[in-house]
FILOSE-815328 format. One line per 4 residues: number of its first residue (from 1); their letters; for each residue x negated, z, y of C-alpha. Coordinates in Angstrom, 3 decimals, always signed. Layout:
BEGIN
NUM> A> X:Z:Y ~ ...
% end
This chain:
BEGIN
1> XXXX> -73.818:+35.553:+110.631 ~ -71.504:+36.871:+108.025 ~ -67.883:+34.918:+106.700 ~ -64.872:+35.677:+106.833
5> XXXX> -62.725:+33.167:+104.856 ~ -58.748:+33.918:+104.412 ~ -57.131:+33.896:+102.010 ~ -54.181:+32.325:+103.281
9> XXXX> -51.809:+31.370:+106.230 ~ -50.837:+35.341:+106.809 ~ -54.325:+35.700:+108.090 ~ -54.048:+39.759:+106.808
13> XXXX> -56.850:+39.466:+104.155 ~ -59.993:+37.578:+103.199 ~ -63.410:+37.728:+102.019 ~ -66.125:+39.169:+103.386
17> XXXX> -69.053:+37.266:+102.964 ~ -72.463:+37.790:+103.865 ~ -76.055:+36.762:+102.249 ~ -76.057:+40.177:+100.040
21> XXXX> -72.869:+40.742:+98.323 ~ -69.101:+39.403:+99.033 ~ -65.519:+41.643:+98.924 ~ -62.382:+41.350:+99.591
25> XXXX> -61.092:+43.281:+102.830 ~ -57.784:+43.282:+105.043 ~ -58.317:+42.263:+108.641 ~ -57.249:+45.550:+109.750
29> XXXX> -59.825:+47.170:+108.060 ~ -62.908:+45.032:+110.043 ~ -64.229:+47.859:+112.201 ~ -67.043:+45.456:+114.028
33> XXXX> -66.251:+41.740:+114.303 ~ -69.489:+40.799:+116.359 ~ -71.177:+38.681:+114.089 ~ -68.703:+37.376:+111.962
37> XXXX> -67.378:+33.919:+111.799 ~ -63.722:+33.963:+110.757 ~ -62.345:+30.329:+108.679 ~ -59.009:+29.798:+108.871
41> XXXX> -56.584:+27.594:+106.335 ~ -57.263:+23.984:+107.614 ~ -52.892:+24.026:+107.567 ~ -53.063:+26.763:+110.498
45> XXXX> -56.296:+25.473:+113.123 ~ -56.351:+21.778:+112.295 ~ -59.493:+19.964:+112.891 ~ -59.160:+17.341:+114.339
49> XXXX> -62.469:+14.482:+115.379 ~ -61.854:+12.930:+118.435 ~ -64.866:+11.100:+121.188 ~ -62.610:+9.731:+123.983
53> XXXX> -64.808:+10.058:+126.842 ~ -62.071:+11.752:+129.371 ~ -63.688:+14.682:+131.628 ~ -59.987:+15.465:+132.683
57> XXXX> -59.488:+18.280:+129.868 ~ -55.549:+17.564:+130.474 ~ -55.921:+14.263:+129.215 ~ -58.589:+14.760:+126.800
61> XXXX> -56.134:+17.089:+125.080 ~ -52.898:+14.980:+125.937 ~ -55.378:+12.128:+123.398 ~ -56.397:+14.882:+121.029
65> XXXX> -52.489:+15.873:+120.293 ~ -51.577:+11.816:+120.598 ~ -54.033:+10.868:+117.750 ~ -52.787:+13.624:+115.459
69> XXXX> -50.160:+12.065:+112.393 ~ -46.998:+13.960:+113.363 ~ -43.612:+11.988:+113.296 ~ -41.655:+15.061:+115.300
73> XXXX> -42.449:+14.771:+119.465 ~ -40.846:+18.656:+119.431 ~ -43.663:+19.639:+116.448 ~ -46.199:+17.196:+118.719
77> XXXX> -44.823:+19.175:+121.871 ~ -45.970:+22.801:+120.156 ~ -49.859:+21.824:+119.718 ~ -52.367:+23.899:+121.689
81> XXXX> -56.048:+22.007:+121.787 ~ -58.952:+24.494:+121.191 ~ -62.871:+22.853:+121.879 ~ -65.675:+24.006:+119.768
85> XXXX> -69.518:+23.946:+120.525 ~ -69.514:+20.275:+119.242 ~ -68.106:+17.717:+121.952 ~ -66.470:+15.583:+119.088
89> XXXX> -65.065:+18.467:+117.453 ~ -61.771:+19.917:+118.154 ~ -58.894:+22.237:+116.430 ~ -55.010:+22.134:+117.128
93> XXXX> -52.938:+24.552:+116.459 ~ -48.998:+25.358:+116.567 ~ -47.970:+28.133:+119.418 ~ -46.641:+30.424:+116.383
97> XXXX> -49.397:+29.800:+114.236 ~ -51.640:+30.760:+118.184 ~ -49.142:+33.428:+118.314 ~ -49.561:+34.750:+115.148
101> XXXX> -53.652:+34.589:+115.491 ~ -53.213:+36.645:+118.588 ~ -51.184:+39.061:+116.992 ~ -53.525:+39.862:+114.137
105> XXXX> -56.499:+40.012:+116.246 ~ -54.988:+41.971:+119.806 ~ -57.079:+45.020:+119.333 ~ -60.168:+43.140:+119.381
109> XXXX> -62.941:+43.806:+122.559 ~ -65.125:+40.903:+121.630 ~ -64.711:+37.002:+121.688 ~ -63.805:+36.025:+118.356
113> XXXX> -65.733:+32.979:+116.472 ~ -63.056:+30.868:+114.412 ~ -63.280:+27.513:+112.885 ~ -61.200:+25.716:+110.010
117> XXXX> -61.987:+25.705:+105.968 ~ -62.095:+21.232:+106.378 ~ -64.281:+21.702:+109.184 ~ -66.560:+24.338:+107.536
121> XXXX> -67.117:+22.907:+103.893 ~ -67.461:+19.417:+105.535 ~ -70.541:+20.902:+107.592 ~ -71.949:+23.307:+105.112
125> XXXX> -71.744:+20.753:+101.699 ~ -70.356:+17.382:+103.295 ~ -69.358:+16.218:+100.157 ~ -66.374:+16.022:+97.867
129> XXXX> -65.743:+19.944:+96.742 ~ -62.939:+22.011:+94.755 ~ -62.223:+25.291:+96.393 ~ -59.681:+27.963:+95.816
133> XXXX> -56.895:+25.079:+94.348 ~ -57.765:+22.970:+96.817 ~ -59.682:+19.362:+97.250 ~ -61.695:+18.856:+100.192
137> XXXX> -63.551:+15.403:+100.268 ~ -64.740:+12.169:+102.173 ~ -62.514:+9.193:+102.690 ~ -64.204:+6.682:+104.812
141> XXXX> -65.421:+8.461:+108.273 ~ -62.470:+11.302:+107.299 ~ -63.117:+14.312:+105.881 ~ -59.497:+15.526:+104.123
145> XXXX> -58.199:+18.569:+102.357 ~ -55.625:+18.252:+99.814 ~ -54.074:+20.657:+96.341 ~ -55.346:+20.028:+93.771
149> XXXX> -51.631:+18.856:+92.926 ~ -51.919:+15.931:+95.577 ~ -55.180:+15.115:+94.990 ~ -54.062:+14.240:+91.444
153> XXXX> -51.651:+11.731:+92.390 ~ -54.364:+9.476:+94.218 ~ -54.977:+6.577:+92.790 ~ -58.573:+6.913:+93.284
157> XXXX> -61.089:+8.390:+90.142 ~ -64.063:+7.382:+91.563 ~ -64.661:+10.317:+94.028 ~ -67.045:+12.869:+92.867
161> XXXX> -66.269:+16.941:+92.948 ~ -68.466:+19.136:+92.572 ~ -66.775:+22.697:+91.826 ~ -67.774:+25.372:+94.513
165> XXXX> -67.354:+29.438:+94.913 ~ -67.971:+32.249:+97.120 ~ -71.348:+32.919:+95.738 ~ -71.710:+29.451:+96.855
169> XXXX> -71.373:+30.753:+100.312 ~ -73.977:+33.219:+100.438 ~ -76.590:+31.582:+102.366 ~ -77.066:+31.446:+105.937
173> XXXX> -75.263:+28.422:+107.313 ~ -74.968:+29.647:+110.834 ~ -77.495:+26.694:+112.076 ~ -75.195:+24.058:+110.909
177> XXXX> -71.416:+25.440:+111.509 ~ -69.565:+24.324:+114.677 ~ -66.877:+26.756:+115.836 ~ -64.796:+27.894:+118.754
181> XXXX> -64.868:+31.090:+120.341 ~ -61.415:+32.351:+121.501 ~ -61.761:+35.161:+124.280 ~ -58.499:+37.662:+123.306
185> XXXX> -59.163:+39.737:+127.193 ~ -56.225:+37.792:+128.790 ~ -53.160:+39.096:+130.469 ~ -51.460:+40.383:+127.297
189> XXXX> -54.249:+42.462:+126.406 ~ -54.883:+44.156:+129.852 ~ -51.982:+45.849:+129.677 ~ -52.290:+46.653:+126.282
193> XXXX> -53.398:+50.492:+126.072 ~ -55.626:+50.768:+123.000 ~ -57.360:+47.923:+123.829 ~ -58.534:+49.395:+127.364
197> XXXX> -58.519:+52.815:+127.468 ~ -61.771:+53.419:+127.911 ~ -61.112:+51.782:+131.324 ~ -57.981:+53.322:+132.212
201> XXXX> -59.862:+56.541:+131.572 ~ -62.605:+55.142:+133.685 ~ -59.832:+54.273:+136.800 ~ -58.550:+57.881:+136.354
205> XXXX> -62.002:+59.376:+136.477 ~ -62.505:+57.575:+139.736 ~ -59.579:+58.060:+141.553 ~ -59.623:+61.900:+141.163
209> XXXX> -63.121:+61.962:+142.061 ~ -61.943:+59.874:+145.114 ~ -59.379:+62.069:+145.924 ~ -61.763:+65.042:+145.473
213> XXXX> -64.162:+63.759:+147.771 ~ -61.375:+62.819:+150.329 ~ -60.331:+66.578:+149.867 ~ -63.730:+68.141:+150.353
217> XXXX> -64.317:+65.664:+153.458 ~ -60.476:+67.309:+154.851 ~ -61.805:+70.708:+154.294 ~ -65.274:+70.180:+155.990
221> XXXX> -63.287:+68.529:+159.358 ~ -60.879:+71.517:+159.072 ~ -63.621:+73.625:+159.015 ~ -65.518:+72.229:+161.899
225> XXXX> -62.053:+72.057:+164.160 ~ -61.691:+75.769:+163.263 ~ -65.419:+76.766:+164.242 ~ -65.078:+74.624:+167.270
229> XXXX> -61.786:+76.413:+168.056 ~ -63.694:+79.808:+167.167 ~ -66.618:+78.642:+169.527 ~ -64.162:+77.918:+172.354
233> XXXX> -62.717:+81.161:+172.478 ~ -65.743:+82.604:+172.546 ~ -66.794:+81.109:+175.348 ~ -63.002:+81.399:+176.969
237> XXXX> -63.879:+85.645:+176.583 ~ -67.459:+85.045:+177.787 ~ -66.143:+83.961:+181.404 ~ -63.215:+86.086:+181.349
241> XXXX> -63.871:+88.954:+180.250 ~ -60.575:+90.923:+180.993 ~ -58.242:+88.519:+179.079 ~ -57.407:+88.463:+175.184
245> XXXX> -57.228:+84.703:+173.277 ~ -53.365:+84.409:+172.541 ~ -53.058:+80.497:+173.273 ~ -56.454:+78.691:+174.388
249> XXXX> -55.228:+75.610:+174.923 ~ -52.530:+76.452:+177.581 ~ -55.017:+79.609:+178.787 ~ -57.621:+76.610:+179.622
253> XXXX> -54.877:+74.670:+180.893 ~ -53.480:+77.126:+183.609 ~ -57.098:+77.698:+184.631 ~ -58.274:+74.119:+184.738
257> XXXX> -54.988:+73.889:+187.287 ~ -55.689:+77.312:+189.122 ~ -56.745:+76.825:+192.750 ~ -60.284:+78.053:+193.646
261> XXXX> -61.089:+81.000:+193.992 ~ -63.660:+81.002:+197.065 ~ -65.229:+84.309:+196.049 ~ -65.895:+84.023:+192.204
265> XXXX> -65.477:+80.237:+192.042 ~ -63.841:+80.692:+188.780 ~ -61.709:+77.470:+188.095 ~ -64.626:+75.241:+189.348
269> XXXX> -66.777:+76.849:+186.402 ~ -63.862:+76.557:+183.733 ~ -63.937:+72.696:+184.791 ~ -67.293:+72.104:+184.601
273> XXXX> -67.385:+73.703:+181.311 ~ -64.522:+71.332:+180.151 ~ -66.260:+68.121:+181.907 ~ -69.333:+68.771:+180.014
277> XXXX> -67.536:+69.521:+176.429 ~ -65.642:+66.181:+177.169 ~ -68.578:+63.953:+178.387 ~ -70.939:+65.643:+175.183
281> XXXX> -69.121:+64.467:+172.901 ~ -67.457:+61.665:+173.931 ~ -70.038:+59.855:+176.487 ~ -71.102:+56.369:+175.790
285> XXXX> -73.971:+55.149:+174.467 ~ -74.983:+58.106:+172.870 ~ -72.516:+60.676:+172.076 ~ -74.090:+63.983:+170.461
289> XXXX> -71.798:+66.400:+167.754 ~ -71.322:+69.994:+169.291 ~ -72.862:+71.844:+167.434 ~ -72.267:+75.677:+169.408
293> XXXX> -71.806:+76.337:+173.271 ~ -72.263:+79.998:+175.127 ~ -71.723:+80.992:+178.856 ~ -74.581:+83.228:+180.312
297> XXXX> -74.531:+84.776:+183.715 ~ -77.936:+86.029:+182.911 ~ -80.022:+85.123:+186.571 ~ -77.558:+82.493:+187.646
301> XXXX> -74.809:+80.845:+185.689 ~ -76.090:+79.349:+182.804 ~ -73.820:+76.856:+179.365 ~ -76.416:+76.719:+176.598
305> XXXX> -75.615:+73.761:+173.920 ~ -77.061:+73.096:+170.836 ~ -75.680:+69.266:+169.924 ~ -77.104:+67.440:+166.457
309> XXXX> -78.227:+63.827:+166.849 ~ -78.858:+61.972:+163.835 ~ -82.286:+60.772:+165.200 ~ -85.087:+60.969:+168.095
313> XXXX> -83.495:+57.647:+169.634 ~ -79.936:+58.828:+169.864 ~ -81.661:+61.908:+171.217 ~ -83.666:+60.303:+173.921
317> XXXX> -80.338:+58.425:+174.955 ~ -78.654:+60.912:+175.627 ~ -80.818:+62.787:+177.694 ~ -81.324:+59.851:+179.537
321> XXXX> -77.604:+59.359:+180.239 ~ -76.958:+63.106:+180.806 ~ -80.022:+63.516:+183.887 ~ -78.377:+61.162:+185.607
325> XXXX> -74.941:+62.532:+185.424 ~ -76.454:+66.452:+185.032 ~ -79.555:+66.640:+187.061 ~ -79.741:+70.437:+186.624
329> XXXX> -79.777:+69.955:+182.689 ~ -83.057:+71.137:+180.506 ~ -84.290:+71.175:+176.478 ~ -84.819:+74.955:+175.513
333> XXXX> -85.478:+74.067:+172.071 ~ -85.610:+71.052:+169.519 ~ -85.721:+70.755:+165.533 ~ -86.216:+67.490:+164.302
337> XXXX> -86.027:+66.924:+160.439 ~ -86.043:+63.555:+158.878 ~ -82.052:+63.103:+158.288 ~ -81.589:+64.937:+161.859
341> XXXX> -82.469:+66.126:+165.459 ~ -81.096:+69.844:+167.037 ~ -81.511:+70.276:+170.182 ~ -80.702:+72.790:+172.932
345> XXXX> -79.925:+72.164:+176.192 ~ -79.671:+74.380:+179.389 ~ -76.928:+73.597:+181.935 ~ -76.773:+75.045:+185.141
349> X> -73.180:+75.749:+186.342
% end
């Protein structure tokens, strides 16, 4: 895992550290930040030790933020608690300072692994150290960070430093380094474009395919109503000969209302026809899709209608339910595939 240790409280710059060679970079510039553990100024995430045994995280934190030296409530009142993968290990941190973090790191698409320069050297060295002007060493069970300035004025000389670098910081420490891992996908960052776009372009992908395939399922039902409609008339012209198509549906109407005639028997054929169209596709259990319907007069009077079923059952059902409504009905002919089943029937009129 490679380091990332700032510079300083603007969290824009740092060094990049990892077990081969160490440079100085601007946030900004970080192109991948998978990996990377980023140590911030022990003044901006404060670590802060703390084993009260409270499961209730609101109180847990309410005790972290209590046990923190801060005279000010309104500077007490602006502490966000942050847990790390130790249970005794936690950070605070000031809403600007939270605010600021965010900021700097709102383009990210990965969690991002932070942790404080006390909490760091203490795990990596725990001993007394000078790095980078400042003093971080053991009093008691405390580990503190102090200048070099204030760490003069102590009236303690027997505390040992050892001097310590960023070559020092080469090797792998990643086995011994607690830190917590701050998830930047919240509410701020959904909406924020650059951050997402690959899913908004995702989203827009998808709805126009929706709406294509809502389009293309329009055009196929228009296209059946008009072939149905094209079938009809057909089979208006087949009875009636003499008569153009200018309206069907009030042409069918005024025959379906016609009396009989007792010679031709006419408008008892055109509502037969119409019962049958109605109860084919309509008929409970087993209602078939019309699939094309002609009018013979060939040795009798004859409707011949091919209707798709989407299997053998649905098939058989309907055959069933249509002998004892149509006694005179017959199969002529029968495809059966393995999405579908066409059949033809023979109605006598």
């Amino acid at each position: 895992m490679k380091i990332f240790l700032f510079i300083d409280q603007s969290l824009e710059s740092g060094h990049l550290i990892s077990e081969s060679k160490i440079r100085k970079v601007k946030l900004d510039e970080l192109k991948d930040l998978n990996d990377i553990l980023f140590v911030l100024p022990n003044e901006t995430l404060t670590f802060v030790k703390h084993d009260a045994n409270l499961k209730n995280t609101k109180n847990l934190h309410a005790s972290i933020i209590n046990s923190v030296n801060i005279v000010d409530i309104d500077e007490r009142s602006k502490l966000e608690v942050l847990s790390s993968s130790n249970s005794q290990n936690f950070y605070t941190i000031k809403k600007n300072d939270l605010n600021l973090f965010k900021e700097r790191f709102k383009n990210a698409e990965t969690k991002i692994k932070l942790t404080s320069d006390l909490l760091f050297f203490k795990e990596i060295f725990n001993a007394g150290i000078s790095f980078n002007k400042s003093i971080f060493y053991k009093e008691g069970d405390n580990f503190i960070k102090l200048t070099e300035q204030a760490f003069s004025l102590l009236e303690q000389t027997n505390v040992e430093i050892a001097p310590k670098s960023l070559d020092d910081l080469k090797a792998d420490h990643s086995a011994q380094i607690t830190f917590h891992e701050f998830d930047l996908f919240n509410f701020k960052n959904i909406f924020g474009f650059s951050s997402i776009k690959k899913w908004i372009y995702a989203s827009i992908s998808l709805i126009v395919l929706l709406n294509l395939i809502g389009l293309f399922n329009i055009m196929s039902n228009w296209n059946q109503i008009k072939k149905m409609d094209s079938t009809l008339a057909e089979l208006y012209v087949s009875i009636y000969p003499d008569e153009d198509v200018f309206s069907l549906e009030e042409q069918v109407a005024a025959k379906f209302n016609a009396p009989v005639d007792k010679t031709t028997n006419i408008s008892s054929i055109s509502s037969k026809v119409i019962d049958l169209a109605t109860n084919i596709t309509s008929r409970y259990p087993a209602p078939a899709e019309l699939m094309e319907l002609n009018y013979s007069q060939e040795e009798g009077q004859y409707l011949h209608i091919k209707c798709i079923f989407q299997n053998a059952s649905q098939e058989k059902k309907y055959i069933e339910n249509q002998q004892k409504n149509n006694p005179t009905i017959s199969v002529i002919d029968r495809l059966e595939s393995k999405d579908m089943v066409v059949t033809q029937f023979k109605y006598e009129l």
